[in-house]
TORTORDREN-685574 format. One line per 8 residues: number of its first residue (from 1); their letters; for each residue x, y, z of N, C-alpha, C. Coordinates in Angstrom, 2 decimals. Layout:
<recs>
NUM	A	X/Y/Z/X/Y/Z/X/Y/Z  ...
</recs>
This chain:
<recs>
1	XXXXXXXX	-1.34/-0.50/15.24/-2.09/-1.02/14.11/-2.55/-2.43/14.41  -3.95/-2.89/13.73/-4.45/-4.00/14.40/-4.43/-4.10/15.78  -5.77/-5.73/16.03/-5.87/-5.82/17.56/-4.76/-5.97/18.61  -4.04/-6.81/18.05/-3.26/-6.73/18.71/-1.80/-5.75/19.09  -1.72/-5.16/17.93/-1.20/-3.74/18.18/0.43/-4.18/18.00  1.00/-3.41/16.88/2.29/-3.42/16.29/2.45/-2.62/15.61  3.73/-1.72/15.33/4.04/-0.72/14.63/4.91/-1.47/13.65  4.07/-1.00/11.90/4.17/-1.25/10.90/5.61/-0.71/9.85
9	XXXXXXXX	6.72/-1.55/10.11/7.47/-1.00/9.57/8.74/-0.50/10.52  9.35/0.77/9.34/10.20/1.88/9.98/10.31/2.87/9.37  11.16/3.90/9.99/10.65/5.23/9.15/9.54/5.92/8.73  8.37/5.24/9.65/6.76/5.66/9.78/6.29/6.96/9.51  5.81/7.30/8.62/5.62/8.64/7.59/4.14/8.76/7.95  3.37/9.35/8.87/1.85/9.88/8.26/1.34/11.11/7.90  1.18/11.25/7.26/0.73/12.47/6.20/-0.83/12.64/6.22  -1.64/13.33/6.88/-3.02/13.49/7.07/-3.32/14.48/6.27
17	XXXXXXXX	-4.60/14.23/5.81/-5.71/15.00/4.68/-7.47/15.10/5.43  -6.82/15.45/6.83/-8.49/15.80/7.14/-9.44/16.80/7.00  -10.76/16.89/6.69/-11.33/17.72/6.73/-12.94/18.19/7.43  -12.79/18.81/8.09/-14.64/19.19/8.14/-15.61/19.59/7.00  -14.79/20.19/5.91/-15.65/20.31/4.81/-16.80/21.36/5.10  -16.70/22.33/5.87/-17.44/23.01/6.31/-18.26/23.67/5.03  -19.33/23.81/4.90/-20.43/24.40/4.14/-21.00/25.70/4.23  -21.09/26.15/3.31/-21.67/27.93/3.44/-22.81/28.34/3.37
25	XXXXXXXX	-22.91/29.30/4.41/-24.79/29.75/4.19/-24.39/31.60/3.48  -24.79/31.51/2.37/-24.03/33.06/1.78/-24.87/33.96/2.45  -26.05/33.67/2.10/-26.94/35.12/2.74/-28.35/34.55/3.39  -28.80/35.09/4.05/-30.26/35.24/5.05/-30.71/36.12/5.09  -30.66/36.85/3.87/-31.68/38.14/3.23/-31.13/39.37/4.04  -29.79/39.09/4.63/-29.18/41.13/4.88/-28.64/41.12/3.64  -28.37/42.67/3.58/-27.88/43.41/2.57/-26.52/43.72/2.90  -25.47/42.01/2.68/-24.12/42.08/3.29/-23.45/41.43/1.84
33	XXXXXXXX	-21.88/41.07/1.57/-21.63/40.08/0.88/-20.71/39.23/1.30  -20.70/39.18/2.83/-19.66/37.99/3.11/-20.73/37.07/3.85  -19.84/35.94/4.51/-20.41/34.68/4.61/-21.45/34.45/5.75  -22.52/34.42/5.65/-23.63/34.52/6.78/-23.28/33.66/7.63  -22.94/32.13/7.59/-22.38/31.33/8.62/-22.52/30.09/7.79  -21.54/29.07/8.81/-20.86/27.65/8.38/-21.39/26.62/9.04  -22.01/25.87/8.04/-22.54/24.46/8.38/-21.16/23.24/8.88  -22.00/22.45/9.87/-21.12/21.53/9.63/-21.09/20.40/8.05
41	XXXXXXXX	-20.08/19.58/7.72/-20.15/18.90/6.64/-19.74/18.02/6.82  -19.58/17.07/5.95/-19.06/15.31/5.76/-17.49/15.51/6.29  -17.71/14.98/7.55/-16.04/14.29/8.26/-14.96/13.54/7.38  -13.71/13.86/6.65/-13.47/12.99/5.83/-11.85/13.21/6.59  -11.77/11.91/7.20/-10.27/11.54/7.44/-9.27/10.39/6.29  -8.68/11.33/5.98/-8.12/10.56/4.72/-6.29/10.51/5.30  -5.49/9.35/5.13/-3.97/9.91/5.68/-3.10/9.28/4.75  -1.99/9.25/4.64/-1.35/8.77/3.93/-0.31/7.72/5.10
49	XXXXXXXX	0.07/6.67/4.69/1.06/5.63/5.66/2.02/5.12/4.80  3.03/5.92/5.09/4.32/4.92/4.08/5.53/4.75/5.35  6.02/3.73/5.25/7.09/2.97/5.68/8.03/2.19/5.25  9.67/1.77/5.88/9.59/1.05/5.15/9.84/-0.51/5.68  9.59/-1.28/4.46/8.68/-3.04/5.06/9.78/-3.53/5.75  9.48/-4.44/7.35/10.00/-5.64/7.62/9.70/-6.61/7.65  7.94/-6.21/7.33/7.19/-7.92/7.66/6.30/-7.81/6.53  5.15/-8.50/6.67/4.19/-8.69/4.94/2.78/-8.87/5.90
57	XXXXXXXX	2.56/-8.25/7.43/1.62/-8.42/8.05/0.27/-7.65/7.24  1.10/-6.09/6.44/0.33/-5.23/6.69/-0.74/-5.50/5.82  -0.32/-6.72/4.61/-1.01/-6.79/3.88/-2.70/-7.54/4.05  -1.82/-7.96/5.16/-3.85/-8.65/5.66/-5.32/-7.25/5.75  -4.77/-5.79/5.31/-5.38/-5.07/5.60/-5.81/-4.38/3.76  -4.71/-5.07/2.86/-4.93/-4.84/1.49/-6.00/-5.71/0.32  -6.67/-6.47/0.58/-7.16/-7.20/-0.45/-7.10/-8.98/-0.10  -5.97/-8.76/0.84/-5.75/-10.11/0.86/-5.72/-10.81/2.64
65	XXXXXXXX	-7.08/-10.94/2.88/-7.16/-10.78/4.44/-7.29/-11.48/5.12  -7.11/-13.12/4.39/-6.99/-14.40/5.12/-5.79/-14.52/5.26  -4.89/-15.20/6.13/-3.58/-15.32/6.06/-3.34/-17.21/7.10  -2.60/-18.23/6.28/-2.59/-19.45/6.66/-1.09/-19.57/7.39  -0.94/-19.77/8.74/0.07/-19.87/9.27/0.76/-21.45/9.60  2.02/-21.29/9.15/2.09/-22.81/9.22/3.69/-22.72/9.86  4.19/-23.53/10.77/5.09/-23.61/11.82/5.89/-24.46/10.48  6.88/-24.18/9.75/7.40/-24.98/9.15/8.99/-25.85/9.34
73	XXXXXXXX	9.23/-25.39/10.47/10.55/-25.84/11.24/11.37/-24.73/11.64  11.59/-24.29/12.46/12.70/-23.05/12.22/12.19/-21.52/11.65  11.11/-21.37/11.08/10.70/-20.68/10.78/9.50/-21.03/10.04  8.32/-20.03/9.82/6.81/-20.02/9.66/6.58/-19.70/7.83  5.54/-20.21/7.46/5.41/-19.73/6.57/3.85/-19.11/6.30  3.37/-18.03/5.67/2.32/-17.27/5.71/1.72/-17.32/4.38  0.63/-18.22/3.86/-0.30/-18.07/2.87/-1.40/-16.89/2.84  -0.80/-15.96/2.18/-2.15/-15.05/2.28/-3.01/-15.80/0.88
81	XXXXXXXX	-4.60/-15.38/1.68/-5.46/-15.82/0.40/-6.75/-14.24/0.31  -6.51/-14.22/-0.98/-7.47/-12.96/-1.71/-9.05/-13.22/-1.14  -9.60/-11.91/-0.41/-10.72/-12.45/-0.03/-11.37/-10.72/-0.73  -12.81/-11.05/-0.57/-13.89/-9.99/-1.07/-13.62/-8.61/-0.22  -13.78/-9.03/1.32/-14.14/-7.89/2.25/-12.75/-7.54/2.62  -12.91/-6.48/2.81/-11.55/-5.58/3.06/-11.05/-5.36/4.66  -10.37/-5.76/5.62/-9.96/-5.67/6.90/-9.98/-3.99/7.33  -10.47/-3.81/8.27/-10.35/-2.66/9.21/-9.54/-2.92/10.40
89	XXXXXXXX	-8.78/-1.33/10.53/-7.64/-1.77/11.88/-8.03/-0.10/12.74  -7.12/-0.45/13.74/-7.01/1.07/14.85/-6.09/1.12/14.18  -6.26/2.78/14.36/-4.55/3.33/14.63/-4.07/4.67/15.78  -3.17/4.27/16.37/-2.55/5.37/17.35/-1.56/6.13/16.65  -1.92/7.30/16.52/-1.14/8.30/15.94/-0.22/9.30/17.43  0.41/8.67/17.93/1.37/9.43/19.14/2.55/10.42/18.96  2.43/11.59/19.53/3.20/12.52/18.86/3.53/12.80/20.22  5.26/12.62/20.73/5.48/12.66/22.15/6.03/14.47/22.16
97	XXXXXXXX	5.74/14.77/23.31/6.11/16.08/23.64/6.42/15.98/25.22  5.98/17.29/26.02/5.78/17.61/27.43/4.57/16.89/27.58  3.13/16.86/26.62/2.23/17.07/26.99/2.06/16.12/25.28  2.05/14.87/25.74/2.08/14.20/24.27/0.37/14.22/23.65  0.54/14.78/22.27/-0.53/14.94/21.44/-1.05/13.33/20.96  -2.23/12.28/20.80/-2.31/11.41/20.45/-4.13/11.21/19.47  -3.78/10.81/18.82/-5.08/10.72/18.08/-4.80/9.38/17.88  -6.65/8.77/17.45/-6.77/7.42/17.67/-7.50/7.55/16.13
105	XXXXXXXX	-7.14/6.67/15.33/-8.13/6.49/13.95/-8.82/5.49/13.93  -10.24/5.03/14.13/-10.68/4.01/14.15/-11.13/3.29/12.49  -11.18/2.24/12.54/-12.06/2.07/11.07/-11.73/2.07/9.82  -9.98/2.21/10.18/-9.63/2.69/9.22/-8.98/1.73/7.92  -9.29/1.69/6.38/-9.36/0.62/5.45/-7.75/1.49/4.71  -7.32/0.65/4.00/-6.41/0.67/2.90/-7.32/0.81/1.42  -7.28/2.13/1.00/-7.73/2.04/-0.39/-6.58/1.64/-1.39  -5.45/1.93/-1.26/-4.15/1.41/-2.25/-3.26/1.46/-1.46
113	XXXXXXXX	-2.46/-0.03/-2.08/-1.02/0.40/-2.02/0.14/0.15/-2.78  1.00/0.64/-2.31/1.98/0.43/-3.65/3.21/0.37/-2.89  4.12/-0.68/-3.38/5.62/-1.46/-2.96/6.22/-0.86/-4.35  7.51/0.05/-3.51/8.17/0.91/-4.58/9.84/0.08/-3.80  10.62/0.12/-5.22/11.98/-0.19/-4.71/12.81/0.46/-5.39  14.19/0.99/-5.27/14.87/1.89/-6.72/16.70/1.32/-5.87  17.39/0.97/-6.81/18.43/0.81/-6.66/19.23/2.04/-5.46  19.87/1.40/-4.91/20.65/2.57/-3.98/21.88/2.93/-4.41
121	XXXXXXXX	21.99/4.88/-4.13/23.16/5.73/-4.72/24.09/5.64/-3.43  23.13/6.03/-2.53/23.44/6.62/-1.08/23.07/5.79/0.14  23.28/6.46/1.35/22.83/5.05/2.56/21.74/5.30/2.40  20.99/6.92/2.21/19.72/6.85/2.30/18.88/6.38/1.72  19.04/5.89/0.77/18.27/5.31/-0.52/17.97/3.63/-0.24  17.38/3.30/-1.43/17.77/1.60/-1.71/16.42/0.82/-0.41  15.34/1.10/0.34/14.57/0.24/1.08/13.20/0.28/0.88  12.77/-1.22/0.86/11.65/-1.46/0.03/10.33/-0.27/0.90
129	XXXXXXXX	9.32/-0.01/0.03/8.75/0.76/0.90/7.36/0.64/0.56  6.85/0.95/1.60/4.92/0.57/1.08/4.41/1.96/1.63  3.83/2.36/0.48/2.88/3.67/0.21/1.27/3.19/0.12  0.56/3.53/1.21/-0.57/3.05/1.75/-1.72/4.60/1.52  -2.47/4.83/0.57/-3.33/5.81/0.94/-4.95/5.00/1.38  -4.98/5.80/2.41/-6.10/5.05/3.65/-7.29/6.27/3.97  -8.15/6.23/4.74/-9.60/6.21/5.17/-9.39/5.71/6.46  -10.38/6.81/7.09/-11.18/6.35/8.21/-12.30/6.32/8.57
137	XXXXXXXX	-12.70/5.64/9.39/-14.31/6.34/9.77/-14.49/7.40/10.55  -13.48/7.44/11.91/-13.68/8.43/12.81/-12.83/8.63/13.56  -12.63/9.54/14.62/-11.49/9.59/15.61/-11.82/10.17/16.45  -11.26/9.17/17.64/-11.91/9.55/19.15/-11.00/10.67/19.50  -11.45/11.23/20.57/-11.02/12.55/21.08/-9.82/12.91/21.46  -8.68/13.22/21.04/-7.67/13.25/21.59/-6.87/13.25/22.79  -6.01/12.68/22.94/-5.19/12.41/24.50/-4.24/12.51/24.15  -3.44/12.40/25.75/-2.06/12.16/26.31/-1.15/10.93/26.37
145	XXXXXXXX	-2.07/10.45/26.57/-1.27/8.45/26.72/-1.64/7.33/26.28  0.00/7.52/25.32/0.53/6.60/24.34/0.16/5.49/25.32  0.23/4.11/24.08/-0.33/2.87/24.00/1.49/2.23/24.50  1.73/1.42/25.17/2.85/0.89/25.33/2.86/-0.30/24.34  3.96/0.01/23.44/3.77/-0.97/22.56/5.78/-1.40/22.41  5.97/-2.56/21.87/7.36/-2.91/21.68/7.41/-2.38/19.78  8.90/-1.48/20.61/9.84/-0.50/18.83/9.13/-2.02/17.94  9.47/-1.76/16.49/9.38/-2.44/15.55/11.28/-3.14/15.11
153	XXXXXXXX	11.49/-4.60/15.61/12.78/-4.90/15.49/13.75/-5.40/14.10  12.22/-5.82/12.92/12.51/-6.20/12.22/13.72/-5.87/10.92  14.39/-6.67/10.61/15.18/-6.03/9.49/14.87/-5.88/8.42  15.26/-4.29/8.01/14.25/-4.09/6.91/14.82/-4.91/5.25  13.78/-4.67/4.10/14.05/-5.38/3.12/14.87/-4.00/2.65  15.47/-4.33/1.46/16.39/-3.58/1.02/16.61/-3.91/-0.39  16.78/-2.82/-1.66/16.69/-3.02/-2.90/17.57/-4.43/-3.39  18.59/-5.08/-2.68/19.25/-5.89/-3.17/18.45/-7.13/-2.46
161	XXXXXXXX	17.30/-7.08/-2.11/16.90/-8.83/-1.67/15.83/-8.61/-2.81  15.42/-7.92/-4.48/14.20/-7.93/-5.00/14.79/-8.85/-5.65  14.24/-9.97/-6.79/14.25/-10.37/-7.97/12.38/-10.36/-8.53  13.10/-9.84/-10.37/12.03/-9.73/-10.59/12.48/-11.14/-11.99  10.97/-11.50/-12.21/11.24/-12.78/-13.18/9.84/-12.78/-14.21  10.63/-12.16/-14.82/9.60/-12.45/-16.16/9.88/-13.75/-17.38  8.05/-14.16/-18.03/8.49/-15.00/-18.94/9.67/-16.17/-18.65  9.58/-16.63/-17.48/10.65/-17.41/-17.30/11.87/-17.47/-16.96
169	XXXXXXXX	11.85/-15.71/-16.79/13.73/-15.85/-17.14/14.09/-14.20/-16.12  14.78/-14.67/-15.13/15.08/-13.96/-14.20/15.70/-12.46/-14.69  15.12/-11.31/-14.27/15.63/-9.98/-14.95/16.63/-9.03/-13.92  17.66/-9.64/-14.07/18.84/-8.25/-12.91/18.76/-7.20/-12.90  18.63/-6.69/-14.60/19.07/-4.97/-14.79/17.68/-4.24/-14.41  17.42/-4.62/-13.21/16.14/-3.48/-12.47/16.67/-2.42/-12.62  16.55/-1.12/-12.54/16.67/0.31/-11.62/16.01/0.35/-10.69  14.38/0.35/-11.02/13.71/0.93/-9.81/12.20/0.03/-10.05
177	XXXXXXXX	11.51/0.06/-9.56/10.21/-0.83/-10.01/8.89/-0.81/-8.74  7.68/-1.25/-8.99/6.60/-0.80/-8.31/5.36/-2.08/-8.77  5.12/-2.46/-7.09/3.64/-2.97/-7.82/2.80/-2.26/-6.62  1.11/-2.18/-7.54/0.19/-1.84/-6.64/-1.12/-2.11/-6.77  -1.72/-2.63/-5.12/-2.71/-3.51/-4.80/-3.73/-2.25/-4.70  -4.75/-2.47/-5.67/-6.03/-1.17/-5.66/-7.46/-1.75/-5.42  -7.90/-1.55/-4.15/-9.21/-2.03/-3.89/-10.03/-1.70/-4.36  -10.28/-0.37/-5.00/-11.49/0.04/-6.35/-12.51/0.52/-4.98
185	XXXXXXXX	-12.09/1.37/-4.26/-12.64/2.20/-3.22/-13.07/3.84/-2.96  -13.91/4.15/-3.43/-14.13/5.08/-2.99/-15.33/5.34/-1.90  -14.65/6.09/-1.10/-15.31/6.33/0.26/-16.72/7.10/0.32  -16.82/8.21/-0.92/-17.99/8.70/-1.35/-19.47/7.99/-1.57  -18.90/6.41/-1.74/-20.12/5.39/-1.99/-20.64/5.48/-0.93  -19.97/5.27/0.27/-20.41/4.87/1.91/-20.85/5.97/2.38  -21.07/6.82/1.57/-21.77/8.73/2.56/-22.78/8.40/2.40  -23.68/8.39/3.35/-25.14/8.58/2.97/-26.08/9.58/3.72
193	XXXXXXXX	-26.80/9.71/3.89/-27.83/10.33/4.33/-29.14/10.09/5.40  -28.39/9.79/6.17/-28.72/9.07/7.53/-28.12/9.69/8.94  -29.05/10.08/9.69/-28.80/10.68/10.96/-27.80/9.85/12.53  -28.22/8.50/11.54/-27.13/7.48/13.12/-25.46/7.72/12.45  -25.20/7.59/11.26/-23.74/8.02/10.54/-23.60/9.39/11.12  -24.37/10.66/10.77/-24.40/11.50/10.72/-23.54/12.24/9.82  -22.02/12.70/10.54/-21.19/13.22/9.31/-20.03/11.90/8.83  -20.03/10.93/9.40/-19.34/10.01/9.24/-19.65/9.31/8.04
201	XXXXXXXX	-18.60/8.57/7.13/-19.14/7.42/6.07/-19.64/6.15/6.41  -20.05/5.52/5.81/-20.55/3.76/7.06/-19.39/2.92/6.10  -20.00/1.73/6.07/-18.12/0.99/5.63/-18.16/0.92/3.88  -16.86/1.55/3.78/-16.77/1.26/2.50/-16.68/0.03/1.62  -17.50/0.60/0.41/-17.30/-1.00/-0.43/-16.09/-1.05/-1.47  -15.43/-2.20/-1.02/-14.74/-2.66/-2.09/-15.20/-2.81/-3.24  -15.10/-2.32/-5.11/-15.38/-3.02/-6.33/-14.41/-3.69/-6.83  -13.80/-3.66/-8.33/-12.72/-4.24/-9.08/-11.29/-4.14/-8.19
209	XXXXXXXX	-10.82/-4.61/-8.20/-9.23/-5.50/-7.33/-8.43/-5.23/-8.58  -7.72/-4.44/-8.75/-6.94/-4.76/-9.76/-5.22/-4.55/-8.82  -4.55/-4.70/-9.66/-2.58/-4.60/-9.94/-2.31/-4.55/-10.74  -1.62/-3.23/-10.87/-0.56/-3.05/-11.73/0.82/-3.12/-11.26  2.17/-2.91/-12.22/3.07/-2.87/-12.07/3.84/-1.84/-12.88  5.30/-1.54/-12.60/5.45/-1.22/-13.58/7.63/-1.05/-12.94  8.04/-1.58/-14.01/9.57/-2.03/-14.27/10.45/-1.41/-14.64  11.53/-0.35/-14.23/12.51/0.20/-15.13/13.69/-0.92/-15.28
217	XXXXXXXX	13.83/-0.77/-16.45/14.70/-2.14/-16.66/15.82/-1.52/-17.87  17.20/-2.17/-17.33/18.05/-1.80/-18.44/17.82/-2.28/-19.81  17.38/-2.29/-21.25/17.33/-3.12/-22.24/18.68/-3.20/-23.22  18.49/-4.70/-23.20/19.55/-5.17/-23.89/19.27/-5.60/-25.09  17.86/-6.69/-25.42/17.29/-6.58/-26.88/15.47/-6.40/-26.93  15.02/-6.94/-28.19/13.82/-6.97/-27.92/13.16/-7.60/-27.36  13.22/-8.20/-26.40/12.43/-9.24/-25.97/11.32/-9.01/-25.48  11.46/-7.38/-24.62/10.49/-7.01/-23.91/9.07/-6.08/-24.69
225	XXXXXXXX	9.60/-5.84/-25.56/8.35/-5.43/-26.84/7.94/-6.14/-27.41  8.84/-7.55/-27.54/8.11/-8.40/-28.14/6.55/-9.41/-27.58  7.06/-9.48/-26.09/5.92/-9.57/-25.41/4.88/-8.69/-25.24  5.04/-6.95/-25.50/4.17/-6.19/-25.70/3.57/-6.80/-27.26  4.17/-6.68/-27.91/3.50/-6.97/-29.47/2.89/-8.40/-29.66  3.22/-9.34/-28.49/2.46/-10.79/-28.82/1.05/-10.36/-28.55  0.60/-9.37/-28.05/-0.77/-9.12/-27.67/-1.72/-10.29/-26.87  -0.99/-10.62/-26.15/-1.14/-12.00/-25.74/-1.00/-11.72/-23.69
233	XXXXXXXX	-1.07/-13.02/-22.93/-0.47/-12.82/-21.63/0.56/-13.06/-21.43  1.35/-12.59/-20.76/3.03/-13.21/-20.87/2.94/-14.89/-20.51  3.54/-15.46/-21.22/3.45/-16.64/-20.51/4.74/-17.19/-19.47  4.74/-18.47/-19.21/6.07/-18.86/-18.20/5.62/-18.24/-16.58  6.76/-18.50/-16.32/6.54/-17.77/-14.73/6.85/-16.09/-14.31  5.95/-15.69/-13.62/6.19/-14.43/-13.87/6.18/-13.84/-12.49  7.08/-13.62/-11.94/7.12/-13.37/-10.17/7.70/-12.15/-9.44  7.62/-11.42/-8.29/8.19/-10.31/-7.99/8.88/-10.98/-6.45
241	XXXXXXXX	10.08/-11.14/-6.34/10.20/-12.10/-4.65/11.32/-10.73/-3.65  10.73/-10.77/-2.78/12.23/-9.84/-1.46/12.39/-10.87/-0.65  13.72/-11.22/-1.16/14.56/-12.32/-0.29/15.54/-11.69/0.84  15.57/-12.03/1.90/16.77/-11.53/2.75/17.46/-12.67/3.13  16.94/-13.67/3.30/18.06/-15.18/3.75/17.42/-16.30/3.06  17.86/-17.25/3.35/16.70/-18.78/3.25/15.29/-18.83/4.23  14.58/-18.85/3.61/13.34/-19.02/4.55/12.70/-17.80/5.14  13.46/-16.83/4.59/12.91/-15.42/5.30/12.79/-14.71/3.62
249	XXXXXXXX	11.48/-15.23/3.63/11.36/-13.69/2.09/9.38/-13.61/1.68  9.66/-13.19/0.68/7.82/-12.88/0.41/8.36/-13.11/-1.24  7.39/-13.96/-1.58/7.07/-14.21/-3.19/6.11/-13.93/-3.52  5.67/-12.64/-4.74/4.75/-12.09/-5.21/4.38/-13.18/-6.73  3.70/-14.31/-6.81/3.50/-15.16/-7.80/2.35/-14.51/-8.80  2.45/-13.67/-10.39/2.08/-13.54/-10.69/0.55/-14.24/-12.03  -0.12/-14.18/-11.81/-1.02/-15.45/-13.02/-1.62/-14.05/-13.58  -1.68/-14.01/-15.12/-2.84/-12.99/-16.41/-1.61/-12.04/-16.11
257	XXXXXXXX	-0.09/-12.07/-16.54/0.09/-10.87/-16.84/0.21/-9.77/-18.16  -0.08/-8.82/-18.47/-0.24/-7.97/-19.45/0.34/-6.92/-19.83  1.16/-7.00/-20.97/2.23/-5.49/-20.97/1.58/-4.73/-21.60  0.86/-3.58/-21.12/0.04/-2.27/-21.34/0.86/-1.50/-22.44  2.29/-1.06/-21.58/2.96/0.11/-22.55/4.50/-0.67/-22.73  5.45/-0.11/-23.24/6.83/-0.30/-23.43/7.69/0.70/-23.81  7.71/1.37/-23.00/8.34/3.10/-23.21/9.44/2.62/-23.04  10.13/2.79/-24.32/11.60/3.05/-24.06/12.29/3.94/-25.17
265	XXXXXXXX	12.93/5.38/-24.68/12.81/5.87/-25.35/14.52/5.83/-26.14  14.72/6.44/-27.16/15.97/6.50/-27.38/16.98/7.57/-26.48  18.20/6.83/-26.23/19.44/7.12/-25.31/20.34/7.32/-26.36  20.57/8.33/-26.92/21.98/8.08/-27.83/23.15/8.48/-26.59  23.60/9.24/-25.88/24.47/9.15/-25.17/24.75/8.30/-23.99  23.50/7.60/-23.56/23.66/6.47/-22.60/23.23/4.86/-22.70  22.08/4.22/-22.02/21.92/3.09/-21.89/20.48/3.24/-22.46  20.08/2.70/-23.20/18.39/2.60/-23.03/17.51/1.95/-22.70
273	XXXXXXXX	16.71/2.43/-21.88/16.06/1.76/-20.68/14.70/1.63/-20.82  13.74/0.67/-20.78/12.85/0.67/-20.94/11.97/0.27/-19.67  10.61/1.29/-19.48/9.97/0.93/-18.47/8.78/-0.03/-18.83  8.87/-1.14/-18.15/7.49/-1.92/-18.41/6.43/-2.11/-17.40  5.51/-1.40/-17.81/4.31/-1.33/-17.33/3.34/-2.59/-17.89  2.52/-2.77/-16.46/1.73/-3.74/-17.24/0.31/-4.10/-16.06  -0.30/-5.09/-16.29/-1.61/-5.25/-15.42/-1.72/-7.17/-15.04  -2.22/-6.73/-14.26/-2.01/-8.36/-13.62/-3.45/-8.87/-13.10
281	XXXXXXXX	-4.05/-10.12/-13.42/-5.06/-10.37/-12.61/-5.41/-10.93/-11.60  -4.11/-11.54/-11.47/-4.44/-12.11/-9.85/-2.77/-12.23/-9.13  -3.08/-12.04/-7.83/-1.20/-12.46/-7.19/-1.17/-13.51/-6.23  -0.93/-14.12/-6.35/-0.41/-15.33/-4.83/0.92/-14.91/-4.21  0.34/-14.68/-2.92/1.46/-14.12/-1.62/1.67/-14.99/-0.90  3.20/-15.50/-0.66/3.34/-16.78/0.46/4.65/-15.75/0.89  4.76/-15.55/2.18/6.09/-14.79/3.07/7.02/-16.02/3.98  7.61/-16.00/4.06/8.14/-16.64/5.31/9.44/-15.79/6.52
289	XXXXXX	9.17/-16.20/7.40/10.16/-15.73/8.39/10.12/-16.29/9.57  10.40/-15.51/10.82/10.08/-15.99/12.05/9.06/-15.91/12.73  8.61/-14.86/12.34/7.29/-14.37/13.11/6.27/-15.59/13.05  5.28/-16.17/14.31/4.64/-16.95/14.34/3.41/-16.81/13.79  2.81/-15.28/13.66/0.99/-15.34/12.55/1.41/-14.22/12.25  0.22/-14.03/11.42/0.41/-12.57/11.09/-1.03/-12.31/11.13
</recs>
């Protein structure tokens, strides 16, 4: 992924949705009723990329594609800043065998993503994870040989480095919680009708940028409906941070946030929990760690 080439994460999940979209010619005037023959149609490589996070690189490919690197002693710190145009990366899809299968995705954009976290039962559970549904433009012809690249070493984040902080006032009783960066992309804009594309899309446009979120949270009183019912923006500080040490974390700084819903339903035999959903208009991302750029 990217020029310079690093594998995003761990536990690297891709899930492909390609298609030829092949088109039908029903009849050419015989006296038949099956399919006279198949056009070619619009190339649409669509995949899914979830992992889970050690670094906050990937996000230079989400909405936010400037990134300010600053050597801060001992470790770096990373200003991402919100820009219009949306980053394009490669990707090597290597599937080792006798005779290793490899596909190359060129072109390929982030239409959403979404940072999911849920308290852990089990070992398997509990690590932060980014659910990426993506686009491509095209893909070169398949091969044998993988890209030599160095494993991914990083340590991953894990449900106990989140704090979430609303209104000022730091919230523990998470369960599980989600934010997600939506470029307002659809790839259908970029089809056109032009013989140099041919079946390919040309680059997609980004529209509206939005984020949402949304919070399962233990409730203890009203506080959190009450900010639904101020009909108002939350005010105070309102932040999402994955800390793993001093100097090694990512702070999600929220500004315009908005509580949409406040589902919480009644628990007479247990705890009642309310999920807060809500909409955000803008985020400031600052990461820090070791890594020297991103």
């Amino acid at each position: 992924m990217s020029a310079n080439g690093y594998i995003p994460g761990k536990n690297l999940v891709i899930t492909p949705d390609f298609s030829n979209n092949w088109t039908e010619i029903l009849t050419a005037g015989a006296n038949a009723r099956y399919i006279d023959s198949m056009q070619k149609g619009s190339l649409a490589y669509k995949f899914n990329l979830k992992f889970v996070v050690t670094d906050w690189r990937f996000l230079r490919y989400c909405a936010h594609g400037t990134v300010s690197n600053t050597n801060s002693g001992g470790y770096y710190t990373h200003t991402f800043t919100q820009t219009d145009a949306v980053k394009s990366f490669t990707m090597e899809w290597a599937k080792r065998a006798t005779t290793n299968h490899v596909i190359t995705l060129t072109g390929c954009i982030i239409k959403k993503v979404t940072l999911d976290f849920k308290k852990s039962t089990n070992a398997a559970e509990g690590f932060i994870t980014a659910n990426c549904e993506c686009i491509a433009k095209s893909a070169t012809a398949t091969g044998t040989s993988i890209t030599t690249i160095s494993a991914n070493s990083g340590t991953p984040y894990h449900f106990r480095t989140v704090k979430l902080t609303v209104n000022g006032v730091e919230t523990s009783e998470v369960n599980n919680g989600s934010i997600t960066i939506d470029n307002g992309i659809n790839e259908e804009d970029s089809r056109y009708c032009n013989s140099t594309l041919d079946q390919y899309i040309g680059e997609p446009i980004p529209t509206v940028l939005r984020y949402t979120c949304k919070f399962n949270i233990n409730q203890k009183d009203g506080s959190f409906y009450t900010l639904f019912n101020n009909q108002v923006l939350v005010p105070s500080t309102n932040s999402l941070a994955f800390t793993r040490a001093a100097n090694d974390d990512c702070v999600m700084t929220f500004t315009g946030l908005y509580i949409m819903s406040p589902s919480d339903p009644t628990n007479i035999e247990g705890i009642d929990i309310i999920d807060l959903v809500g909409t955000i208009q803008t985020v400031a991302i600052v990461a820090k760690d070791s890594l020297s750029t991103y």
